[in-house]
N, C-alpha and C positions, 0 to 999 in steps of 0.2 A: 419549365422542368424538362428533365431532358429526358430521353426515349431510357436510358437506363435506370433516373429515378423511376419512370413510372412502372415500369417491369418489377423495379425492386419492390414500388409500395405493394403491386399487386401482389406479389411473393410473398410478402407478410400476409396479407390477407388471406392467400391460399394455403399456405403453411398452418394458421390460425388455426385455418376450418379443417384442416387435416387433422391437425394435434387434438381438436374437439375430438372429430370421429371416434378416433384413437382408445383417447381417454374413455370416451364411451363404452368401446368393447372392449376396454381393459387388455392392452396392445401396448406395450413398448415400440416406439416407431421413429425410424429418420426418413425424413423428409427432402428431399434435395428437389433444388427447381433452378435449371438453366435458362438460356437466352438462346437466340435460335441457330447461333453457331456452337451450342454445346460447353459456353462456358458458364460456370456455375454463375447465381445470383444469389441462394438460398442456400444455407442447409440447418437444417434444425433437428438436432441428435437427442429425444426426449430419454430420460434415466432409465434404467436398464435395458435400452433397447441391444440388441445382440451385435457385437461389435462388427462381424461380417456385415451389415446391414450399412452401414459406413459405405462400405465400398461399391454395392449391389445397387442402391438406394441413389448415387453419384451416377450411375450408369444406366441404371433403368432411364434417369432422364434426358442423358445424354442419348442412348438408342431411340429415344420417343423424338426428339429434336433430328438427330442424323438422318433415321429415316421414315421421319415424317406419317409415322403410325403407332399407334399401342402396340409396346410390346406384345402383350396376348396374340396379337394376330400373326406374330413370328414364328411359333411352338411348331406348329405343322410343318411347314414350309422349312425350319432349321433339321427337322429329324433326318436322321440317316438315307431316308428314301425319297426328302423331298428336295423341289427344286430351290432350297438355298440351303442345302447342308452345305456347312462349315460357317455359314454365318456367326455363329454364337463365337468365332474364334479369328473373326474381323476384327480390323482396326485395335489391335494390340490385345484383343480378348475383353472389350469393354461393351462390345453386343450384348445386350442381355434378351434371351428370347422366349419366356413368359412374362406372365401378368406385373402390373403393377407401375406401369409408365406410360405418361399418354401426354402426348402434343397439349399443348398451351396454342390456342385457337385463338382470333378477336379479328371480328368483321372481316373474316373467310382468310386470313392468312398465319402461319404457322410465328408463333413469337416466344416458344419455348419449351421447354419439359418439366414434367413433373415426374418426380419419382419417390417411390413410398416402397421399405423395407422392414419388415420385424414378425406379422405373421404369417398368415397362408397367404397363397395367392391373392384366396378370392376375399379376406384381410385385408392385403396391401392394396389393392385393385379399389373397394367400398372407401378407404383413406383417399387414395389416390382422387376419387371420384367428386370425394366431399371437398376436397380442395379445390378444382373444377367448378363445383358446382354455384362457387359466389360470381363467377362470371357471366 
């Protein structure tokens, strides 16, 4: 199998566990999960999730993969006064720099993103996480 089956299968798997979460907290939610150059492998748009989340949801995981950290740890650091304002308006405006996106890990190297859009933050983040978490 080759390195992008297996990405794919694990992508269903996390996808899965995300759309569980979801369902659980009664969350409309899309799900996107790239490969470690930022391009998609995943996306899974569950029904009524908010159509903005489309595009947030594509790029949370792309930010998580590009640079190589959760979004979350971006917020400070993008504000007005910190040392990466303008971040959020990199690379064509596809930074995204709150919660909700986090590297795809496996025996210490980075092999993709995840991202999760439709409620709050700390919502997309607990999705996010449960996705993660079958690894």
């Amino acid at each position: 199998m080759t390195t992008t089956g297996k990405l794919l299968d694990l992508a269903k798997k996390m996808a899965d566990a995300a759309a569980v979460k979801a369902i659980e907290i009664d969350v409309p939610m899309v799900i996107a999960i790239c490969d470690k150059h930022g391009n998609p492998v995943l996306f899974n748009r569950m029904e009524d999730s908010l159509l903005a989340s489309i595009d947030i949801a594509t790029n949370k995981a792309y930010t998580a993969a590009a640079l190589k950290g959760s979004t979350d740890q971006f917020a400070d650091v993008a504000k007005e006064a910190g040392s990466l304002f303008g971040l959020a308006s990199c690379d064509k405006g596809r930074m995204v720099v709150f919660g909700g996106g986090f590297p795809i890990i496996m025996d210490g190297e980075i092999i993709g993103g995840i991202g999760v859009s439709g409620g709050s933050v700390e919502e997309d983040m607990t999705v996010a996480k449960a996705g993660l978490a079958i690894l």
